[in-house]
C-alpha positions as CSV (number, residue, x, y, z in Angstrom):
1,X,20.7,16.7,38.2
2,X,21.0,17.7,34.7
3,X,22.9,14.8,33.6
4,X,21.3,12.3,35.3
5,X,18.2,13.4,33.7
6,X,19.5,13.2,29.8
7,X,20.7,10.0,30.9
8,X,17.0,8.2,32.3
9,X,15.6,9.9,29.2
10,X,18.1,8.2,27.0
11,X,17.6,5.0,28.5
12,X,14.1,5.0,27.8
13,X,13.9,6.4,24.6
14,X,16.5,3.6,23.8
15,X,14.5,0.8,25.5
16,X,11.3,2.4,23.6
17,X,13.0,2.2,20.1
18,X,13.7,-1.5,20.5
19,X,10.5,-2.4,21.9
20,X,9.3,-0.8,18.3
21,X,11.9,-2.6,16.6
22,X,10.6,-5.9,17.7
23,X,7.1,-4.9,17.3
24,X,8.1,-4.3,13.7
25,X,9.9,-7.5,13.4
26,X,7.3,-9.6,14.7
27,X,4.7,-7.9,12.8
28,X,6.1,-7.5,9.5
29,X,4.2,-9.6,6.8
30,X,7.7,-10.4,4.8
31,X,10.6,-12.7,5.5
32,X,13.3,-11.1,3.7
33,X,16.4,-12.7,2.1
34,X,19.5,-11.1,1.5
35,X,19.7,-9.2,-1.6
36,X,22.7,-9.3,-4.4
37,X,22.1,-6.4,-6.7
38,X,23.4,-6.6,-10.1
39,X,26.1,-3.9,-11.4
40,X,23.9,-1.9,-13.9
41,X,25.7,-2.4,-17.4
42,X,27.3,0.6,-18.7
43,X,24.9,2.6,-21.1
44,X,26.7,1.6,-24.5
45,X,24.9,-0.2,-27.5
46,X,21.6,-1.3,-26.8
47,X,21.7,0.7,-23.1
48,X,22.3,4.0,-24.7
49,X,20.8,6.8,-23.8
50,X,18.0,8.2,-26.7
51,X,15.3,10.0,-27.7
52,X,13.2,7.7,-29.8
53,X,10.1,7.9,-27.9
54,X,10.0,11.6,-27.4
55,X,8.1,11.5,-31.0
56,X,5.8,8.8,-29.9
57,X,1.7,9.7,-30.7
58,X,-0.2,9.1,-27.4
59,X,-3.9,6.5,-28.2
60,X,-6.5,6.9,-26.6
61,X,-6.0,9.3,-24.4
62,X,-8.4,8.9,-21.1
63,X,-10.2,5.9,-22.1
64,X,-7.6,3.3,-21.6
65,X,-6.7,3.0,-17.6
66,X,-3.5,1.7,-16.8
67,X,-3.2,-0.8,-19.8
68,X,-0.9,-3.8,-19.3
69,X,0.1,-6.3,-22.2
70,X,-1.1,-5.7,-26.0
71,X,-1.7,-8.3,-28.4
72,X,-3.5,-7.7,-31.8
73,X,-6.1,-9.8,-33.7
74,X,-5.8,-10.9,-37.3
75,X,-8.4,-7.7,-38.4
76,X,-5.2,-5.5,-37.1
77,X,-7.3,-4.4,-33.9
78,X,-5.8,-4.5,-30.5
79,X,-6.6,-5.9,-27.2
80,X,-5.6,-4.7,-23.8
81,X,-6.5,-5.6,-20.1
82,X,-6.9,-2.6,-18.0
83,X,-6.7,-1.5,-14.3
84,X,-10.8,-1.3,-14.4
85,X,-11.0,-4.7,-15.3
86,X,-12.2,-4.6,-18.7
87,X,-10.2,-5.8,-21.7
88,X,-10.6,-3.1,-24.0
89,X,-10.7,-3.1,-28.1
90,X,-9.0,-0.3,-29.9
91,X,-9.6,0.0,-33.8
92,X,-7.6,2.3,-36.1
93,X,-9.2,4.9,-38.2
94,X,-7.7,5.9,-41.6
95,X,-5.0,7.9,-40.1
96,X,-3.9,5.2,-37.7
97,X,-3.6,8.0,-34.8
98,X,-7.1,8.3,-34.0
99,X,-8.9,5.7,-32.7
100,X,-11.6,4.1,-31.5
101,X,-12.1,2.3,-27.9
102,X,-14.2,0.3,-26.8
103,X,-15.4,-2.6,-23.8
104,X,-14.8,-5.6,-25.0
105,X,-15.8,-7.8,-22.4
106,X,-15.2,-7.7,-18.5
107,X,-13.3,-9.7,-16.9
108,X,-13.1,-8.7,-13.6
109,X,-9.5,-7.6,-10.9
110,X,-6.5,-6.9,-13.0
111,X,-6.6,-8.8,-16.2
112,X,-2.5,-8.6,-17.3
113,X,-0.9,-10.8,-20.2
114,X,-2.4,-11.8,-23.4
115,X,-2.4,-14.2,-26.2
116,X,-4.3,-15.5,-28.6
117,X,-5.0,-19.2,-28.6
118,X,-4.8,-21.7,-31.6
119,X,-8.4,-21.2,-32.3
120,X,-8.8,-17.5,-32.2
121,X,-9.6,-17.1,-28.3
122,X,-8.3,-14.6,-26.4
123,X,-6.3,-16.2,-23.5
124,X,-5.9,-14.0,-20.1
125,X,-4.1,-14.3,-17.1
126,X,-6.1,-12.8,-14.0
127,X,-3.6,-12.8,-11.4
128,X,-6.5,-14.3,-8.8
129,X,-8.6,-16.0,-10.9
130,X,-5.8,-17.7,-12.6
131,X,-5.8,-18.4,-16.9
132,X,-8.9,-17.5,-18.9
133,X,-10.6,-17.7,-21.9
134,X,-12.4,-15.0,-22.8
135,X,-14.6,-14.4,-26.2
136,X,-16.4,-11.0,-26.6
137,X,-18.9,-11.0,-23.3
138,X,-18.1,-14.3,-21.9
139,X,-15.2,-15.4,-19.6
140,X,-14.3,-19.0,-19.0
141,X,-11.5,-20.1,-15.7
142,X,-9.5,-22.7,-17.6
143,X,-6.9,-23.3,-15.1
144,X,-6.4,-21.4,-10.9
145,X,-4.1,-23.8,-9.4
146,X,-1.7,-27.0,-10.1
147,X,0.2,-29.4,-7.8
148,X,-2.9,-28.3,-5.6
149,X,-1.7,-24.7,-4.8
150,X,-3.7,-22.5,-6.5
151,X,-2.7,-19.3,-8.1
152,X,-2.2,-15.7,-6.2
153,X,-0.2,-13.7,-9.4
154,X,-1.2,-15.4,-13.1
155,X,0.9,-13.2,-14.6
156,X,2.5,-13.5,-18.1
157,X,1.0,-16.0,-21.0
158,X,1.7,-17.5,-24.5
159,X,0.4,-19.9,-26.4
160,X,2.1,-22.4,-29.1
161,X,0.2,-23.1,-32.3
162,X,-0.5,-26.4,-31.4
163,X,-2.6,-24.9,-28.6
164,X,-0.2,-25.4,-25.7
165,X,-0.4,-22.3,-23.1
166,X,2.7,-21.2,-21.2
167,X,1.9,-19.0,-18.6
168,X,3.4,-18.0,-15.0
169,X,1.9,-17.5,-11.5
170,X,4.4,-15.1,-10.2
171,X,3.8,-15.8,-6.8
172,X,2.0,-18.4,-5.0
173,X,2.0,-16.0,-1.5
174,X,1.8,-12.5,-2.0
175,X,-1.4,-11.2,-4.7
176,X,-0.8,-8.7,-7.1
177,X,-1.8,-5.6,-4.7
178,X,1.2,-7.0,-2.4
179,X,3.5,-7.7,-5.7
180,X,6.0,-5.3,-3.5
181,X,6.2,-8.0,-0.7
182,X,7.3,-10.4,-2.7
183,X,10.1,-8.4,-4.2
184,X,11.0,-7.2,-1.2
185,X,11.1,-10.4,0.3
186,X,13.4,-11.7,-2.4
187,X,12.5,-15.6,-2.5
188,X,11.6,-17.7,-5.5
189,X,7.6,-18.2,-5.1
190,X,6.9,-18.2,-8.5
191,X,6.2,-20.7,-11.7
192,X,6.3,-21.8,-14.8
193,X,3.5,-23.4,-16.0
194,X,1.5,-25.2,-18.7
195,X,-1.8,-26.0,-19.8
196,X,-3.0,-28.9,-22.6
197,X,-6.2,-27.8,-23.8
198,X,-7.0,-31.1,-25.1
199,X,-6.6,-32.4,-21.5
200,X,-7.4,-29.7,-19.6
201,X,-4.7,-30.6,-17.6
202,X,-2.0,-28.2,-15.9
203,X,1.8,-29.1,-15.0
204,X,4.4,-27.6,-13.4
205,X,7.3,-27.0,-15.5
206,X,9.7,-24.8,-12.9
207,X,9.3,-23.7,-10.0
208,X,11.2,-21.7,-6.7
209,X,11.5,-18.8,-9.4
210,X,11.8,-15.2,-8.6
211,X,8.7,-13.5,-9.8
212,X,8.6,-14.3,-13.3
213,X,6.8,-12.3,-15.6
214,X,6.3,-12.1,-19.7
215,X,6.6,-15.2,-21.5
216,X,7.5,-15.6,-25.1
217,X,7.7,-18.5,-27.3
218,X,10.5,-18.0,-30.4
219,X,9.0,-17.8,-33.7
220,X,9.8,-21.6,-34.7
221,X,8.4,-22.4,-31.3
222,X,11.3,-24.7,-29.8
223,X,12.2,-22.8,-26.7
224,X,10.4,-20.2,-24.6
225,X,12.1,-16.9,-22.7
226,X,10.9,-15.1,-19.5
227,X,12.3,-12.8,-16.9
228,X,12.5,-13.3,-13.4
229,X,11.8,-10.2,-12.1
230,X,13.8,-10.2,-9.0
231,X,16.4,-10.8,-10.8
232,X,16.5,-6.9,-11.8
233,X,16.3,-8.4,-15.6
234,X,13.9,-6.1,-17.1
235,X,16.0,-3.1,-14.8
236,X,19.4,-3.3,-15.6
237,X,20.4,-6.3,-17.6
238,X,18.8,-8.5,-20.1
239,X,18.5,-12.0,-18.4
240,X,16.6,-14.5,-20.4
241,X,15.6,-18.1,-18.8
242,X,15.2,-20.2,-22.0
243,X,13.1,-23.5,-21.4
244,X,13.2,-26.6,-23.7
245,X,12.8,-29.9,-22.5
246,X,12.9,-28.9,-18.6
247,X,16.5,-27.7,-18.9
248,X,17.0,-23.6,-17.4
249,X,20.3,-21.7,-18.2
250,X,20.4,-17.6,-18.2
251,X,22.6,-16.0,-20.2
């Protein structure tokens, strides 16, 4: 019975897909929200299409691995944390297209944003270790958690003259080699943070944001902006959250 064949086979392929389905379900490491995407603006102005880095002279080729932030001393030589851990110092020869690299100091995972401090020191954020100080072969934790949840994603960092540092954790669950989860997942585990050197003392200045990322002070110093990832800011629109005296608005 041809039919009634095709029809038991059916029936269990269909009771066999479900029973994935749940396993899936019940296994997945993510508890998605549902997702809003933005409208993409149009590509006018400041969207257009161009050509401007097609001219663009590749640095050292090879010996820089995945480089994330950049930041550059007051001799004119830049800094940048790499995907093998080390922050790596790149000098600029006569020409100022050859250069030359080399291994600052080690820090260890995925060192990604950069500033320098009021004092000259290079300030990191290691998404697990949390916000550091480094100085050519030494590297000092200054902050991994506040509010007593400690840091999965230290992520983007400035810091004011007056030797204030502003940094995000971009997500207290997932760690930086599950960033994915956490955009997936689309749900505010990320914050804003601060740390007083003279203190050594770290607050909380927002929180339930959706991955936020680079942080930048304004030149005179009286507001900061960052994205919120999630947000699609950096992808389609420019969304900046401006901070000043615990107030948020995006524009």
């Amino acid at each position: 019975m041809p039919n009634f064949t095709i029809a038991v086979v059916a029936a269990a392929l269909c009771i066999a897909l479900a029973a994935a389905w749940r396993a899936l379900l019940r296994n997945s490491p993510i508890d998605a929200a549902n997702i809003q995407l933005p409208h993409p603006p149009q590509r006018l102005g400041v969207f257009a299409h161009n050509k401007r880095l097609q001219n663009a002279h590749k640095l050292g080729s090879g010996l820089i691995p995945n480089p994330e932030d950049l930041v550059f001393d007051s001799q004119g030589r830049l800094y940048t944390g790499c995907g093998d851990g080390w922050i790596k110092r790149i000098s600029f020869l006569d020409n100022q297209l050859v250069v030359h690299v080399e291994n600052w100091t080690y820090v260890g995972g995925r060192p990604l944003g950069l500033a320098f401090g009021s004092h000259g020191e290079l300030l990191v954020c290691e998404p697990s270790q949390g916000l550091l100080n480094v100085t050519e072969g030494h590297v000092e934790i200054l902050t991994e958690e506040a509010d007593g949840l400690k840091f999965k994603f230290a992520d983007g960092v400035d810091a004011s003259r007056e030797g204030a540092v502003y940094f995000t954790d971009a997500s207290y669950k997932y760690g930086f080699h599950d960033h994915l989860f956490d955009i997936l997942e689309y749900r505010p585990h990320g914050r804003l943070l601060k740390y007083e050197a003279a203190t050594k003392t770290t607050s909380v200045l927002l929180k339930d944001l959706y991955f936020p990322n680079g942080v930048a002070l304004s030149d005179k110093q009286d507001f900061l902006v960052f994205c919120e990832t999630s947000l699609y800011a950096p992808l389609h629109s420019i969304i900046n959250v401006f901070y000043k005296e615990r107030s948020r608005s995006c524009t």
